[in-house]
mmCIF file of the C-alpha atoms, coordinates in Angstrom:
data_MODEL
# 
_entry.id   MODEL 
# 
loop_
_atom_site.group_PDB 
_atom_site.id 
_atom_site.type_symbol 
_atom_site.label_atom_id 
_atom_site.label_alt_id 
_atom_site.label_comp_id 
_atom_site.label_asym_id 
_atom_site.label_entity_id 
_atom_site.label_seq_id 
_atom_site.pdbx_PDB_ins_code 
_atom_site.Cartn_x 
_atom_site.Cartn_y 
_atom_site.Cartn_z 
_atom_site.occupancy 
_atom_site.B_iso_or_equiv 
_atom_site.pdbx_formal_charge 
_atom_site.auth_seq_id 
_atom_site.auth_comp_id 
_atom_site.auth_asym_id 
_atom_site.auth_atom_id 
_atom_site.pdbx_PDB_model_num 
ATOM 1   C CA . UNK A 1 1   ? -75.493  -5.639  71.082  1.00 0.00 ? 1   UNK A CA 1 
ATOM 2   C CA . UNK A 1 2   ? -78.512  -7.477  72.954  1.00 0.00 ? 2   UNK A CA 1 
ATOM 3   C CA . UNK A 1 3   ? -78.046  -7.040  76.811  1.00 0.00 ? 3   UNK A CA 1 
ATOM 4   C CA . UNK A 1 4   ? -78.947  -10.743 78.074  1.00 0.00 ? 4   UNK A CA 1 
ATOM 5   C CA . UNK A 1 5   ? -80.468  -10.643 81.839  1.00 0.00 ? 5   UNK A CA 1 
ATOM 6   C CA . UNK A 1 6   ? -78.409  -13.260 83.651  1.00 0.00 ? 6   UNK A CA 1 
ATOM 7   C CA . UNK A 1 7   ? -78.993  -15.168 86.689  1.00 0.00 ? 7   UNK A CA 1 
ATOM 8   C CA . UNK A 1 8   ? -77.505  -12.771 89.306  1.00 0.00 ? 8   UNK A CA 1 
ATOM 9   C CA . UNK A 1 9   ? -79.474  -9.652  87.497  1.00 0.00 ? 9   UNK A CA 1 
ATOM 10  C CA . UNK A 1 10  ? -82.671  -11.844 88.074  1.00 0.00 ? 10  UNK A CA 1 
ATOM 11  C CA . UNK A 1 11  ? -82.126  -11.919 92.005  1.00 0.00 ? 11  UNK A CA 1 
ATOM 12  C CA . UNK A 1 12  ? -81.251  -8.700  92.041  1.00 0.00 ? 12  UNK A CA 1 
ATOM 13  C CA . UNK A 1 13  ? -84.483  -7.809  90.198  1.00 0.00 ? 13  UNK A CA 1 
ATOM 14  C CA . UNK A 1 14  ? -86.440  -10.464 92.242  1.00 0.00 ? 14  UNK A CA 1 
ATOM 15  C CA . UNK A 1 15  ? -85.240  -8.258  95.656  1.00 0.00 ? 15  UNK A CA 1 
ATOM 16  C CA . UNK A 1 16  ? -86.361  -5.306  94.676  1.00 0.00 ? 16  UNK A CA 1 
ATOM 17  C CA . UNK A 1 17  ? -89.550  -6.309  93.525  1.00 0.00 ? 17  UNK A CA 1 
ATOM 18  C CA . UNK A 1 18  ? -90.140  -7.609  97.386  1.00 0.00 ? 18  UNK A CA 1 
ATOM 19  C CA . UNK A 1 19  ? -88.545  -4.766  99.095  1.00 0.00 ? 19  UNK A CA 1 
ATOM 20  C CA . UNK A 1 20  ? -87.245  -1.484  96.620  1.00 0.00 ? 20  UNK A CA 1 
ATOM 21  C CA . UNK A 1 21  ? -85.501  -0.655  99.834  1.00 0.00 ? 21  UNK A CA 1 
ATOM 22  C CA . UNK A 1 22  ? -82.758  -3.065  100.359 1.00 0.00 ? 22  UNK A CA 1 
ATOM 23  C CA . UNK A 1 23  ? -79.489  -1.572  100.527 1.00 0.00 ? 23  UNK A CA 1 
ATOM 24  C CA . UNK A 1 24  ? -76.860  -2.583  97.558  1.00 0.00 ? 24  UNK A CA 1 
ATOM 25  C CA . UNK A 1 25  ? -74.767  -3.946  101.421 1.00 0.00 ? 25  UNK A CA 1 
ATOM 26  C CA . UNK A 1 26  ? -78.229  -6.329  101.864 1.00 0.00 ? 26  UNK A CA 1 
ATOM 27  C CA . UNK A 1 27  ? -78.015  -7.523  97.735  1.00 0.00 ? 27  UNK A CA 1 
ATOM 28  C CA . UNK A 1 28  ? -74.407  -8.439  97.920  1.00 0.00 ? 28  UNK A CA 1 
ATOM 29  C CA . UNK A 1 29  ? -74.742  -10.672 101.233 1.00 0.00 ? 29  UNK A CA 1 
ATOM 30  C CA . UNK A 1 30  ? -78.557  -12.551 99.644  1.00 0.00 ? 30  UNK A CA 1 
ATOM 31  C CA . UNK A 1 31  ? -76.406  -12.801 96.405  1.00 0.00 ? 31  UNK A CA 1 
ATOM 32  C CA . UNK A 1 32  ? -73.142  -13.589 97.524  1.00 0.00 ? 32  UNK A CA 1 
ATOM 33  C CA . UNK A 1 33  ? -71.266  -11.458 95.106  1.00 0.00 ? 33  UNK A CA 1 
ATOM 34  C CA . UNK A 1 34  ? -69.584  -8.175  96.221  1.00 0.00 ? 34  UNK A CA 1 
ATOM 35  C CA . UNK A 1 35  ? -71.120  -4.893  97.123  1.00 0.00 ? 35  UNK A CA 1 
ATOM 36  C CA . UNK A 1 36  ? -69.406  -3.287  93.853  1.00 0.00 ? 36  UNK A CA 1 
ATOM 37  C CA . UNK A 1 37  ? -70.815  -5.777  91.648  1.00 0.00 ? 37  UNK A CA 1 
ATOM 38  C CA . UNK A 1 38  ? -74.308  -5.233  92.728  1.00 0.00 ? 38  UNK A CA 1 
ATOM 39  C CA . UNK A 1 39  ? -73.441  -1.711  92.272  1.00 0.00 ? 39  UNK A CA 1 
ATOM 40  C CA . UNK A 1 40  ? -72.624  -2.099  88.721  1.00 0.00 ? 40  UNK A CA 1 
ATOM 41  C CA . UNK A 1 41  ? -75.422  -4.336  87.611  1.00 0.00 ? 41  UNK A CA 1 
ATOM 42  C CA . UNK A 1 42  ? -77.515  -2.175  89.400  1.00 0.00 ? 42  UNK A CA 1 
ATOM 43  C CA . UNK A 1 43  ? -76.718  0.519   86.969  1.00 0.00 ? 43  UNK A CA 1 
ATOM 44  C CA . UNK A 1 44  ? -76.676  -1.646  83.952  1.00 0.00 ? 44  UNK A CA 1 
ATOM 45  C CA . UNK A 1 45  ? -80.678  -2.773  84.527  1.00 0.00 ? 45  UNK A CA 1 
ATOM 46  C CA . UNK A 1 46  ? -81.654  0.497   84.888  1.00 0.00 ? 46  UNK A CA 1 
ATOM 47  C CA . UNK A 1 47  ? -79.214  2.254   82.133  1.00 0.00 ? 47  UNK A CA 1 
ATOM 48  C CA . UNK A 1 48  ? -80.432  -0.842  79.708  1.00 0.00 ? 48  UNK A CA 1 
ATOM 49  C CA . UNK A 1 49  ? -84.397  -0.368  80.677  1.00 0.00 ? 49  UNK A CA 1 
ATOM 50  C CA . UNK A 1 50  ? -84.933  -3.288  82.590  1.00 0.00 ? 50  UNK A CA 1 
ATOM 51  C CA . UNK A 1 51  ? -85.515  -1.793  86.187  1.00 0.00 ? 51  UNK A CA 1 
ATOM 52  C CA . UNK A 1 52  ? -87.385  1.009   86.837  1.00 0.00 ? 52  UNK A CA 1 
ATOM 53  C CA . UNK A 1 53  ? -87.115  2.350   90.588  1.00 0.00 ? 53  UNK A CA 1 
ATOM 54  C CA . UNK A 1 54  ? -90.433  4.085   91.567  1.00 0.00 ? 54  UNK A CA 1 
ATOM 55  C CA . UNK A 1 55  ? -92.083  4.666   94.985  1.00 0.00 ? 55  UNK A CA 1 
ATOM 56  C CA . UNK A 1 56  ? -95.462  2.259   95.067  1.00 0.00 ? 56  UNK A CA 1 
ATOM 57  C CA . UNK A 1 57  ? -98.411  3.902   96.924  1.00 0.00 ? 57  UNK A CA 1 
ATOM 58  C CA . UNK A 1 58  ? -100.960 2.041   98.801  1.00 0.00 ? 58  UNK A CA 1 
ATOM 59  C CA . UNK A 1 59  ? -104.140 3.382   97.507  1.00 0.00 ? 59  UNK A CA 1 
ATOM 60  C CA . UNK A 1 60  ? -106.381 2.290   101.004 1.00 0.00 ? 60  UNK A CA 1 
ATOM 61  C CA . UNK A 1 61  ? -103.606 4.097   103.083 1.00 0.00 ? 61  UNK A CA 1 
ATOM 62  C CA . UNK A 1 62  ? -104.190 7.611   100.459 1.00 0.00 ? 62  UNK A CA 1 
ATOM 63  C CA . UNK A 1 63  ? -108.137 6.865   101.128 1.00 0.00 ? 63  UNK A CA 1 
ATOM 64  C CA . UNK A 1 64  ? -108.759 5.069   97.452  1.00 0.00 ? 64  UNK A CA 1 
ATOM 65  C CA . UNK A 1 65  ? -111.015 2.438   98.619  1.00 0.00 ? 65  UNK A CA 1 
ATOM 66  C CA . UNK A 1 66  ? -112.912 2.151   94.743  1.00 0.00 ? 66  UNK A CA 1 
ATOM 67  C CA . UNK A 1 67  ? -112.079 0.560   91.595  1.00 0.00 ? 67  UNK A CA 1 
ATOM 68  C CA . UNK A 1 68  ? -112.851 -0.504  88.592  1.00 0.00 ? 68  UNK A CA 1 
ATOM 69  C CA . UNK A 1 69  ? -111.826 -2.181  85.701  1.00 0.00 ? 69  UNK A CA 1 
ATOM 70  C CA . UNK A 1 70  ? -113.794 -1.020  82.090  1.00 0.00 ? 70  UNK A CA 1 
ATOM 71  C CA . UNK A 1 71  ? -113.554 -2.672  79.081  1.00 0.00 ? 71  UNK A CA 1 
ATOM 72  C CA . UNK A 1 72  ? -114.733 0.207   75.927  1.00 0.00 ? 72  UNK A CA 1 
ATOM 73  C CA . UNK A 1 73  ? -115.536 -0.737  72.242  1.00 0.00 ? 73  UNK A CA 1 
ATOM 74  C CA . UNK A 1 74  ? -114.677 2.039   69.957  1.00 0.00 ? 74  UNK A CA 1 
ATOM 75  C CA . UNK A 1 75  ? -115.784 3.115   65.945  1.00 0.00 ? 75  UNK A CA 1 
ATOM 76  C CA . UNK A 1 76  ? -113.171 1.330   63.406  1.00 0.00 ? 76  UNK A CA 1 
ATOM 77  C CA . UNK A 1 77  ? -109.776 2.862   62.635  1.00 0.00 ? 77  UNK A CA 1 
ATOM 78  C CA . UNK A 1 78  ? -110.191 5.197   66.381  1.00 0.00 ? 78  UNK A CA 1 
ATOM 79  C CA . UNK A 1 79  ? -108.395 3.049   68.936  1.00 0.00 ? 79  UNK A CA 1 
ATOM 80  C CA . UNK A 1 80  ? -105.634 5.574   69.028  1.00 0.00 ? 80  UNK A CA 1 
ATOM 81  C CA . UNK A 1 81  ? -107.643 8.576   69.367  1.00 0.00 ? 81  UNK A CA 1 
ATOM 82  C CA . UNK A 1 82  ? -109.665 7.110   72.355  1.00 0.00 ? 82  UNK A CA 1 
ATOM 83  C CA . UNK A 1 83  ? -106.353 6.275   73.590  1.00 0.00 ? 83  UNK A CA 1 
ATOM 84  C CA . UNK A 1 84  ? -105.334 9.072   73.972  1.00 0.00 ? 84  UNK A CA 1 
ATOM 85  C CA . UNK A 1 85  ? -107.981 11.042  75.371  1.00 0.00 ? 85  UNK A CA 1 
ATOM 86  C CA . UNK A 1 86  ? -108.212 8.250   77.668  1.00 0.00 ? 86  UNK A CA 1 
ATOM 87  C CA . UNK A 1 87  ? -104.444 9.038   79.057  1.00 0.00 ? 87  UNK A CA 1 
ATOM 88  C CA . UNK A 1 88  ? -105.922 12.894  80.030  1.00 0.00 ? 88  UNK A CA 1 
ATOM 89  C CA . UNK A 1 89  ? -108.456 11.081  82.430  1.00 0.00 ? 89  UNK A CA 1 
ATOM 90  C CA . UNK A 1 90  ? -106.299 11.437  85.845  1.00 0.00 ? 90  UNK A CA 1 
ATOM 91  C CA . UNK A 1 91  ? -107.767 8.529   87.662  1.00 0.00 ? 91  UNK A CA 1 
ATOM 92  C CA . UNK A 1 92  ? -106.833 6.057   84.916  1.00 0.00 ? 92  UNK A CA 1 
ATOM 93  C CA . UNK A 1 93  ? -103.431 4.287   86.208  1.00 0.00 ? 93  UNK A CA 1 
ATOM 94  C CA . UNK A 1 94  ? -103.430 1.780   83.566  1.00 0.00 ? 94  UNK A CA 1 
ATOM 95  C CA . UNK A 1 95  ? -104.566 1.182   79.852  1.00 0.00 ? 95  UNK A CA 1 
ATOM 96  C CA . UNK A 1 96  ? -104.145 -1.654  77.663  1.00 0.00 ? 96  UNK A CA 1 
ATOM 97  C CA . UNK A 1 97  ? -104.661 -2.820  74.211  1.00 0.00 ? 97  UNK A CA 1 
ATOM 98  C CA . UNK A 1 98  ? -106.598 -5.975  74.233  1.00 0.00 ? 98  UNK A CA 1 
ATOM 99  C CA . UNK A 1 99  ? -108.046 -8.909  72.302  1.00 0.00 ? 99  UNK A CA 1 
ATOM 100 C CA . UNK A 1 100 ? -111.968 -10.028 71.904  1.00 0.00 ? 100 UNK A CA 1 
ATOM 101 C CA . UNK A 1 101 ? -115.073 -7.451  71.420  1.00 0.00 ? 101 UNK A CA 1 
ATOM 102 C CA . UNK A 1 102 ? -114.024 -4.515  73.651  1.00 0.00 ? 102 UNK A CA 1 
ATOM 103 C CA . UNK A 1 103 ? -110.554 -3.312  72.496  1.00 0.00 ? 103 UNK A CA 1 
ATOM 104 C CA . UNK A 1 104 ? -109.849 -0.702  75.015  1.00 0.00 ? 104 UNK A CA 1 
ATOM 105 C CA . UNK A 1 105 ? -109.701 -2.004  79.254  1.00 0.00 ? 105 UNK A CA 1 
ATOM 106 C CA . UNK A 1 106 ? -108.544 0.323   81.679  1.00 0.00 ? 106 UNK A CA 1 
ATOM 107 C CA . UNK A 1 107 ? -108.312 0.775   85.370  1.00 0.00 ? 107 UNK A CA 1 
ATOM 108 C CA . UNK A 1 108 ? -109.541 3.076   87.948  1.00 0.00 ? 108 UNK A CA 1 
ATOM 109 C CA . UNK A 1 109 ? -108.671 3.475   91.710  1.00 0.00 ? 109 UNK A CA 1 
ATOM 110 C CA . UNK A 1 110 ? -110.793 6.668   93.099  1.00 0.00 ? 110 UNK A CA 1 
ATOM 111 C CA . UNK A 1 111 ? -111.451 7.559   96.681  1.00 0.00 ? 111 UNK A CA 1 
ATOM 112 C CA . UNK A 1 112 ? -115.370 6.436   96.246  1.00 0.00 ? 112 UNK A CA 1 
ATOM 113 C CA . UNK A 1 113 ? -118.686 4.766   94.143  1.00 0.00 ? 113 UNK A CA 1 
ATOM 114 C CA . UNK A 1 114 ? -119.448 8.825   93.714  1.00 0.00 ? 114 UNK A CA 1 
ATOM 115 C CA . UNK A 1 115 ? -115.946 9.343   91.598  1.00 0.00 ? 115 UNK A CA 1 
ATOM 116 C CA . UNK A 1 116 ? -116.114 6.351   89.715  1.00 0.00 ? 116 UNK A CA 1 
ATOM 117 C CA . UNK A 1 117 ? -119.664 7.180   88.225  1.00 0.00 ? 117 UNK A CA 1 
ATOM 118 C CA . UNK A 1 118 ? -118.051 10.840  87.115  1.00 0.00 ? 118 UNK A CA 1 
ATOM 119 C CA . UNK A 1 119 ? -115.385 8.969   85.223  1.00 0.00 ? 119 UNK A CA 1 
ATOM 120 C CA . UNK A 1 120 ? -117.852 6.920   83.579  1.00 0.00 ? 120 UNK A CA 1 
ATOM 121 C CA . UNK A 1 121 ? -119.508 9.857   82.993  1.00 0.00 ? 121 UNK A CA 1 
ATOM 122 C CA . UNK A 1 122 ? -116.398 11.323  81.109  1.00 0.00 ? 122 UNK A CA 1 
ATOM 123 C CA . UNK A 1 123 ? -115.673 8.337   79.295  1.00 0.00 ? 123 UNK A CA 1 
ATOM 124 C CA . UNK A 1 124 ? -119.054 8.162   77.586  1.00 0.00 ? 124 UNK A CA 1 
ATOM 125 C CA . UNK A 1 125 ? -118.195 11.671  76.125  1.00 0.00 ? 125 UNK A CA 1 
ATOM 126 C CA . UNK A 1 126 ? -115.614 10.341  73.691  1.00 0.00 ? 126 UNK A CA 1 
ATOM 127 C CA . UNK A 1 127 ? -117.240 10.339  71.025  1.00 0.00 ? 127 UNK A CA 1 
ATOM 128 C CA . UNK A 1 128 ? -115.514 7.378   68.927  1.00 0.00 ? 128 UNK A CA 1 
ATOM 129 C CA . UNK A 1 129 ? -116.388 5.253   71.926  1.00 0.00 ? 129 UNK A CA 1 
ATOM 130 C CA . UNK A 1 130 ? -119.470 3.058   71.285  1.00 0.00 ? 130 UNK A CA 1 
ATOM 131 C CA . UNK A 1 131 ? -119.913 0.967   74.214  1.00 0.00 ? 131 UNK A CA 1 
ATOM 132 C CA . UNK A 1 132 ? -118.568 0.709   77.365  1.00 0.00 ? 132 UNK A CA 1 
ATOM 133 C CA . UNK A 1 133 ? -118.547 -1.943  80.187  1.00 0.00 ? 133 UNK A CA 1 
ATOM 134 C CA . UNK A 1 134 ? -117.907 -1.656  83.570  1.00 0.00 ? 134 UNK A CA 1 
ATOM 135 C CA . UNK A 1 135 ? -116.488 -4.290  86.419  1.00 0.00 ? 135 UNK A CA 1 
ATOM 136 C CA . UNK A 1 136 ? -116.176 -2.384  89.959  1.00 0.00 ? 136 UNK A CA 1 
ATOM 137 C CA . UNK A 1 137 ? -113.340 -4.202  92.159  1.00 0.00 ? 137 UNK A CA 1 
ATOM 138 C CA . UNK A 1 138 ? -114.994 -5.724  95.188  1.00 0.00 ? 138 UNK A CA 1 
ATOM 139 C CA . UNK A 1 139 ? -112.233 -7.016  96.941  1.00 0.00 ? 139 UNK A CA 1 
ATOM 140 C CA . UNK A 1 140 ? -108.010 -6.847  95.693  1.00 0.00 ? 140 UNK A CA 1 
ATOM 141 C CA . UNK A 1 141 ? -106.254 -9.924  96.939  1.00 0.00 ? 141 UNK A CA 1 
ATOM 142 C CA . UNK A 1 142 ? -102.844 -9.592  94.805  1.00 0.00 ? 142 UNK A CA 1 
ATOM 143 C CA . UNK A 1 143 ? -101.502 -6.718  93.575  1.00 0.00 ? 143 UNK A CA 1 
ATOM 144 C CA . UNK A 1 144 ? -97.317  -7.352  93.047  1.00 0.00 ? 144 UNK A CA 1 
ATOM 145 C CA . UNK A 1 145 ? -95.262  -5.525  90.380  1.00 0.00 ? 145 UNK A CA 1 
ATOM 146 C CA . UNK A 1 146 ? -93.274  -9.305  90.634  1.00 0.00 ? 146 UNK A CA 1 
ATOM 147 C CA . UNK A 1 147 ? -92.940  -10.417 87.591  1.00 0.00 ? 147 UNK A CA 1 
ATOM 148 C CA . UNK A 1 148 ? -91.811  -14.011 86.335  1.00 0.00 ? 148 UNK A CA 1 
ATOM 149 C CA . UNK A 1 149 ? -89.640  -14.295 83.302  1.00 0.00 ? 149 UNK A CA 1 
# 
């Protein structure tokens, strides 16, 4: 049976996406519903897969002041491969799957300009990768893990 998110789960979800930290006593009184019932759908978005609870690091505070995001075309029928040997690169905190000429993006947050050119390094010896462009991050002005649905 198909779990449907209702409109209490969605403030509850919408909470912790602000502030991970409120207490289930804090969620009951913003949602007017009892402390037990936040308790229990609590439980039910993350048993279900719908709320993940993770501590967010603040990569200026952990001295990662450079990123980049880099876009990689690849030889037919190797997306996987790439990948994959893309997911043993460290550094790389997200990888997607994407429309247009370069398949492949991915993101980088590194402590400096020096460790980003060592990535790229890496990344040109994949071999099934056949071009690669790069896009450092000058400035961040939104980063939320808020999302809309």
């Amino acid at each position: 049976m198909k779990y449907e998110v209702d409109e209490l789960d969605h403030g509850i979800i919408k909470h912790l996406s602000k502030d991970g930290r409120l207490s289930f006593t804090e969620l009951s009184l913003r949602l007017q519903v009892t402390e037990k019932t936040i308790r229990l759908r609590y439980k039910n978005l993350l048993d279900k897969g719908f709320l993940e609870v993770v501590g967010v690091v603040n990569p200026l505070a952990v001295g990662l002041k450079a990123g980049a995001i880099i876009q990689v075309k690849v030889k037919a029928n190797s997306i996987s491969k790439v990948i994959e040997d893309l997911k043993e690169i460290r550094e790389i905190r997200f990888i997607t799957l994407t429309s247009g000429e370069y398949p492949i993006l991915f993101q980088i947050t590194v402590k400096d300009q020096i460790r980003i050119t060592e990535i790229l390094r890496e990344v040109n010896k994949i071999e099934c990768i056949t071009e690669v462009n790069t896009i450092i991050q000058l400035e961040v002005h939104k980063n939320t893990f808020e999302y809309i649905f």
